[in-house]
Biotite code that builds the C-alpha atoms (Angstrom):
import biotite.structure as struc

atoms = struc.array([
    struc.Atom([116.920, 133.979, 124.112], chain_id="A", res_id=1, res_name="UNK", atom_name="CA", element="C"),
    struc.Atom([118.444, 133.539, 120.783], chain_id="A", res_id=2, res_name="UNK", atom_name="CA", element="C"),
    struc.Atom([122.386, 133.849, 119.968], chain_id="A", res_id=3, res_name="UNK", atom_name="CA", element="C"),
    struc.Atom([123.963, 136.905, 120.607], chain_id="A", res_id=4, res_name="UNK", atom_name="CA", element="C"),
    struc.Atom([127.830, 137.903, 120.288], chain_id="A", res_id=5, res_name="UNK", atom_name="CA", element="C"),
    struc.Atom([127.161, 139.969, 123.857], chain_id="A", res_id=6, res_name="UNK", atom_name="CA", element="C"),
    struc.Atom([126.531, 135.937, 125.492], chain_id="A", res_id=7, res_name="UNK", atom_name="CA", element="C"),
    struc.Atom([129.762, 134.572, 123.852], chain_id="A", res_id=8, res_name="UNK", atom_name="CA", element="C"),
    struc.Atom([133.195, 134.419, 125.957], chain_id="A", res_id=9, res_name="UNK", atom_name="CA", element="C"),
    struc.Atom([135.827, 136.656, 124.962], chain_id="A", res_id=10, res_name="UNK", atom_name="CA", element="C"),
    struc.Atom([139.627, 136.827, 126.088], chain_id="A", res_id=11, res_name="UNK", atom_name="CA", element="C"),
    struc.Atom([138.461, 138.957, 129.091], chain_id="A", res_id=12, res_name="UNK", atom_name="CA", element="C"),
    struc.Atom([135.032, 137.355, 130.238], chain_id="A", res_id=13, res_name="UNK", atom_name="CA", element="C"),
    struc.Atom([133.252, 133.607, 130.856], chain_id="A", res_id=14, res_name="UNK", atom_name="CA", element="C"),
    struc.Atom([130.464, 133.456, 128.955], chain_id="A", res_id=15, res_name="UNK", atom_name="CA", element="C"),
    struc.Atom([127.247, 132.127, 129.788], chain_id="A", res_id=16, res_name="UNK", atom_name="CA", element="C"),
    struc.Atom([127.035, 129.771, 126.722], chain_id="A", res_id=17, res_name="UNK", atom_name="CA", element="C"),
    struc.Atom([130.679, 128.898, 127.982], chain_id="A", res_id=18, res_name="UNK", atom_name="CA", element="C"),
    struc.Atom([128.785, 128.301, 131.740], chain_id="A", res_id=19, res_name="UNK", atom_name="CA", element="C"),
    struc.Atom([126.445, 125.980, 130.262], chain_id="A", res_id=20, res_name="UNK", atom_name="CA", element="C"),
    struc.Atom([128.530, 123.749, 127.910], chain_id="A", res_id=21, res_name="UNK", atom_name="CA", element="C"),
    struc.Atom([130.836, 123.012, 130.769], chain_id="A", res_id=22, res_name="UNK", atom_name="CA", element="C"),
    struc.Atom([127.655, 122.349, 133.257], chain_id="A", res_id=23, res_name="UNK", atom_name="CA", element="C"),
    struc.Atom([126.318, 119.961, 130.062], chain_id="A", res_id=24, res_name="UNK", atom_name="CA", element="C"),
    struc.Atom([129.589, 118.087, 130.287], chain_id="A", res_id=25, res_name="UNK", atom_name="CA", element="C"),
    struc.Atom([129.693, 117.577, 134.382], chain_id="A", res_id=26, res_name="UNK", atom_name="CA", element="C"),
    struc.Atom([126.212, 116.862, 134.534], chain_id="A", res_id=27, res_name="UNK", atom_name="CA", element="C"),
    struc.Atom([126.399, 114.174, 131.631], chain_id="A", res_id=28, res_name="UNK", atom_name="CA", element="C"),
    struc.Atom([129.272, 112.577, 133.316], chain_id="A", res_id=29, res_name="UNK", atom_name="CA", element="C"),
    struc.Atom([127.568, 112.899, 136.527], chain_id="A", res_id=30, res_name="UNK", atom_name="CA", element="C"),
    struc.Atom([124.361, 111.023, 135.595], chain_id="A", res_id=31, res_name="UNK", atom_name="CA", element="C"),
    struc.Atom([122.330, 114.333, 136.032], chain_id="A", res_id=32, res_name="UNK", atom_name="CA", element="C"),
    struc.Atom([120.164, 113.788, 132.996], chain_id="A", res_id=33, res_name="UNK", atom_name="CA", element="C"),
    struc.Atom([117.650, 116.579, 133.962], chain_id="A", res_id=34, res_name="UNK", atom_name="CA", element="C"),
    struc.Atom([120.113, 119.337, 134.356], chain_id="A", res_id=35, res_name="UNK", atom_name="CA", element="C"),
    struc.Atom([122.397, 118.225, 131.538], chain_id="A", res_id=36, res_name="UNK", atom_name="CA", element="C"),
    struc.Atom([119.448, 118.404, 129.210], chain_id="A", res_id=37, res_name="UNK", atom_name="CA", element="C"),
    struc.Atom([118.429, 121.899, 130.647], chain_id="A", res_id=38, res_name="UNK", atom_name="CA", element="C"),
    struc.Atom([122.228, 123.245, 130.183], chain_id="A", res_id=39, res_name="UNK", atom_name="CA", element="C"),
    struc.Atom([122.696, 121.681, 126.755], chain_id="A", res_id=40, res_name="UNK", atom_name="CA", element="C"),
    struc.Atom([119.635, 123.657, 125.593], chain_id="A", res_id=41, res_name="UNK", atom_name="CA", element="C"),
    struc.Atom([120.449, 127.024, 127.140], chain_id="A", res_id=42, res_name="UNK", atom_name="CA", element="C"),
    struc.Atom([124.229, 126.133, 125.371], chain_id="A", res_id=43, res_name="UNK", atom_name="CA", element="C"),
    struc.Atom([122.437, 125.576, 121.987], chain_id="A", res_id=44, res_name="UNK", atom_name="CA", element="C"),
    struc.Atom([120.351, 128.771, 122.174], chain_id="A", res_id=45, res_name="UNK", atom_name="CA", element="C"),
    struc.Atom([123.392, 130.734, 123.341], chain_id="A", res_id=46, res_name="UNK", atom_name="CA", element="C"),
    struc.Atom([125.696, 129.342, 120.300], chain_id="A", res_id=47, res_name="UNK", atom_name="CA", element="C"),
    struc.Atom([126.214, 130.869, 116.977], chain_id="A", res_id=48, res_name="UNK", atom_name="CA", element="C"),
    struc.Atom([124.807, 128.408, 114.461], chain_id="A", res_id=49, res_name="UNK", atom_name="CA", element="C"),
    struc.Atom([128.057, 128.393, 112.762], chain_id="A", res_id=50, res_name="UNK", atom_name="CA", element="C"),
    struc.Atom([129.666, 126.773, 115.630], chain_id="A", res_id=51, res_name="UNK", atom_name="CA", element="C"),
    struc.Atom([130.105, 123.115, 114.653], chain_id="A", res_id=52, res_name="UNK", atom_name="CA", element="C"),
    struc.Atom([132.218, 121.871, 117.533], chain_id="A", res_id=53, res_name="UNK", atom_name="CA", element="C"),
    struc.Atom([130.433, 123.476, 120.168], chain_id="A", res_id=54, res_name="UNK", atom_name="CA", element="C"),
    struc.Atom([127.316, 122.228, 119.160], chain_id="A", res_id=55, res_name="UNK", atom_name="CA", element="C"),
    struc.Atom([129.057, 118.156, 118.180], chain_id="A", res_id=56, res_name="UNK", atom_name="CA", element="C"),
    struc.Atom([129.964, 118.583, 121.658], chain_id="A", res_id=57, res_name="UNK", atom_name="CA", element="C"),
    struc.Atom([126.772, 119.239, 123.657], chain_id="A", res_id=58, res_name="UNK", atom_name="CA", element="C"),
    struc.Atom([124.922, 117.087, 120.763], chain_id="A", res_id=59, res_name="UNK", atom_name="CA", element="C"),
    struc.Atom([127.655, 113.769, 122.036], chain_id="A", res_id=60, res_name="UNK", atom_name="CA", element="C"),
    struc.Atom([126.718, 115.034, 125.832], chain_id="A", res_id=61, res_name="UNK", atom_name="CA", element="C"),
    struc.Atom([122.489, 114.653, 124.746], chain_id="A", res_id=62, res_name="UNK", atom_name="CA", element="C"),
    struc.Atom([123.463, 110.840, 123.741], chain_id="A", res_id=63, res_name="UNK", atom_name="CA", element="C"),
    struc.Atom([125.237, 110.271, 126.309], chain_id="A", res_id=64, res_name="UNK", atom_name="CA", element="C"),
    struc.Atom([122.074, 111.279, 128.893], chain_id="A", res_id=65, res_name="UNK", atom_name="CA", element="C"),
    struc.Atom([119.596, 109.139, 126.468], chain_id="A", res_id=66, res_name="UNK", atom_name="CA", element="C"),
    struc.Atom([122.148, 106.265, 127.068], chain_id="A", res_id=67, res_name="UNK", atom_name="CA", element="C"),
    struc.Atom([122.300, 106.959, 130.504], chain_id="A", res_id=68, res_name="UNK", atom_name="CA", element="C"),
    struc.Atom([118.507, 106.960, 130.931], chain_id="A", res_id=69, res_name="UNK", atom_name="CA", element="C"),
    struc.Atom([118.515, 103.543, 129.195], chain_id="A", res_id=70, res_name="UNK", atom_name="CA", element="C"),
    struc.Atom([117.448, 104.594, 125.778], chain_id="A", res_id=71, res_name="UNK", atom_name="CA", element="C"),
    struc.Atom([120.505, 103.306, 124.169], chain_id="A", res_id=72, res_name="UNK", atom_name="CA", element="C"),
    struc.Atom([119.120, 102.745, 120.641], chain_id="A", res_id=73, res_name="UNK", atom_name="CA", element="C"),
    struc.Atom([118.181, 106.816, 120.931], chain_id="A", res_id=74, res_name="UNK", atom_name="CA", element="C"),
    struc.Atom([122.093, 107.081, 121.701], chain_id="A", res_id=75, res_name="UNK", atom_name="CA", element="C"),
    struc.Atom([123.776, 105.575, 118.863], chain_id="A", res_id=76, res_name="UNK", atom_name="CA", element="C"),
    struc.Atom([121.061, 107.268, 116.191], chain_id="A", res_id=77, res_name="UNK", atom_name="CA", element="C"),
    struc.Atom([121.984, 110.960, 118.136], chain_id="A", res_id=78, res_name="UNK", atom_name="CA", element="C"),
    struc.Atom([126.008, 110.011, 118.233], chain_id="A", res_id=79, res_name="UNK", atom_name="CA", element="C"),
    struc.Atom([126.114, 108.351, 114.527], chain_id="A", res_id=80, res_name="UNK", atom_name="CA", element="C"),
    struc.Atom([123.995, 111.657, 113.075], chain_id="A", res_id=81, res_name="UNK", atom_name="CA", element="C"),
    struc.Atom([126.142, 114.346, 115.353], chain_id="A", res_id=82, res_name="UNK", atom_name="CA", element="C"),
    struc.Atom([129.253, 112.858, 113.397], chain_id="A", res_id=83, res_name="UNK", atom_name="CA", element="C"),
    struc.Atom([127.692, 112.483, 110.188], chain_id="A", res_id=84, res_name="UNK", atom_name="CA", element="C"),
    struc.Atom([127.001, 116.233, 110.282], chain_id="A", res_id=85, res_name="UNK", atom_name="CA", element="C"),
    struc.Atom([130.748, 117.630, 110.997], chain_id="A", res_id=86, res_name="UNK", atom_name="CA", element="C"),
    struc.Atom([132.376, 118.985, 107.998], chain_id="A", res_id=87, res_name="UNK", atom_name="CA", element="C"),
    struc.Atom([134.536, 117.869, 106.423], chain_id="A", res_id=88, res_name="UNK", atom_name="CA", element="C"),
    struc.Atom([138.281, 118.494, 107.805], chain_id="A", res_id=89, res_name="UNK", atom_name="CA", element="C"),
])
């Protein structure tokens, strides 16, 4: 499913793509590779593509997994190319 203002958190109501950026975060820090993988990609899909943060966020979560699963050369290229991409300000 594709981004859709209905899936996005208001001042009333916990999103879904809310859900899953939080369950990226805990299962990064947790070591859950797997399920932070699975959450960051339901996240992404859920996300406007005009959300920078969100998605510098769940894009510093995906290198932290590859480091975590030993792939630390895949970690620094993901982290150095999330930051490269904010804009500026």
């Amino acid at each position: 499913m594709r981004y859709s203002a209905s899936r996005s958190d208001t001042w009333l109501t916990y999103g879904e793509q809310k859900h899953h950026v939080h369950l990226s975060h805990a299962f990064t820090t947790l070591m859950d590779t797997r399920r932070a993988f699975e959450s960051q990609q339901r996240a992404l899909e859920l996300s406007a593509p005009t959300s920078s943060m969100t998605r510098t966020l769940l894009n510093i979560d995906a290198a932290a997994c590859f480091h975590h699963n030993g792939d630390t050369e895949q970690a620094c290229h993901r982290a150095v190319a999330t930051l490269a991409a904010l804009p500026d300000g």
